[in-house]
Legacy VTK file of the C-alpha trace (Angstrom):
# vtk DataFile Version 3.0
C-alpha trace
ASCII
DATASET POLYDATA
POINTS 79 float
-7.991 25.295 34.508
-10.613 26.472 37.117
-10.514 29.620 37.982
-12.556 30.083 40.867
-10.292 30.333 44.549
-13.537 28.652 46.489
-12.678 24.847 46.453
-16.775 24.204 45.899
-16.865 26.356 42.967
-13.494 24.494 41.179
-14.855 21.800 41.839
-18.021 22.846 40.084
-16.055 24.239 37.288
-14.064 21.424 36.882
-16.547 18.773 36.758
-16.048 17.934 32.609
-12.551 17.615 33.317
-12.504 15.476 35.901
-15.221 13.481 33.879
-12.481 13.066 30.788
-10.160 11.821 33.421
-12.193 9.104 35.008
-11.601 7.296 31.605
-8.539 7.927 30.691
-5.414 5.632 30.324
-2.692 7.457 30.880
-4.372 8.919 34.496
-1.905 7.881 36.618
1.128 8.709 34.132
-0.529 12.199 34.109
-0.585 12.386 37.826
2.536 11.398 38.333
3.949 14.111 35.631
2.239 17.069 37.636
3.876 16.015 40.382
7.433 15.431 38.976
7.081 18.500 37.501
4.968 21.232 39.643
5.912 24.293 38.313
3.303 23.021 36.199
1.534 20.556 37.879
0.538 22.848 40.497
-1.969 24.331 38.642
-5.243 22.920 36.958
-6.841 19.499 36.756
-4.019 16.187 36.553
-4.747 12.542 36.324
-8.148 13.638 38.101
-7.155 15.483 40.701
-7.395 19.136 41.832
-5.004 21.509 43.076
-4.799 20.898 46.779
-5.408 17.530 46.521
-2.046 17.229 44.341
-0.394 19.156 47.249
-0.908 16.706 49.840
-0.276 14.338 47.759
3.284 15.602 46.988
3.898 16.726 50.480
3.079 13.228 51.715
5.762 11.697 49.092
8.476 13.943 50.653
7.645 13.417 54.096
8.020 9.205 53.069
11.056 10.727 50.927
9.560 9.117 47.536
11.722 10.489 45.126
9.057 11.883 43.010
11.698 12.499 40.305
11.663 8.429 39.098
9.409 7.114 36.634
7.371 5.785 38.340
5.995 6.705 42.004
5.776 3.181 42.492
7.492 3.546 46.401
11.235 4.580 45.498
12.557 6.204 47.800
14.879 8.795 47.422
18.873 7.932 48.547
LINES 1 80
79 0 1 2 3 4 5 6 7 8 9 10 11 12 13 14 15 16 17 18 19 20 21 22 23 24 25 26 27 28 29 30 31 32 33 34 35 36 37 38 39 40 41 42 43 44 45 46 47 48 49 50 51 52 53 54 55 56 57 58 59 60 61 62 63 64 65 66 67 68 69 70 71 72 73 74 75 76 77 78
C-alpha cells in the first residue's frame, strides 16, 4: 500500500508492485475483485492499477450501469 497522498510519490512508491502485476495472471480477476468489492479495493495497488485510477474506473461502470457485482465485468449491465 503506498502511503504517500502526492499521486507522483505513490506512484514512485508503488513501482515494485505494479512491476509484480505486469506479469501476473490473475490481473484482471484482481481488478475486477477491487472493484466488486471497494471497501477494500479502494485502497492500495489491484490488477495494476492505483487508487484513483480504480475510481474512475468504477465510476465509469455505474454511469454505463455495469453491474460490477457479476463475475465478470465483461459488459453486463445491471437490470
Amino acid at each position: 500500500y503506498p502511503v504517500s497522498v502526492p499521486d507522483t510519490a505513490v506512484r514512485r512508491e508503488a513501482e515494485k508492485a505494479i512491476a509484480v502485476c505486469t506479469g501476473c495472471v490473475v490481473r484482471m480477476r484482481c481488478l475486477e475483485l477491487s472493484l466488486r468489492h471497494w471497501s477494500v479495493g479502494q485502497h492500495g495497488i489491484w490488477g495494476g492499477t492505483f487508487p484513483d485510477e480504480r475510481a474512475a474506473l468504477r465510476r465509469d461502470l455505474v454511469e454505463r450501469q455495469v453491474d460490477i457485482g457479476a463475475p465478470s465485468l465483461g459488459g453486463r449491465v445491471a437490470s
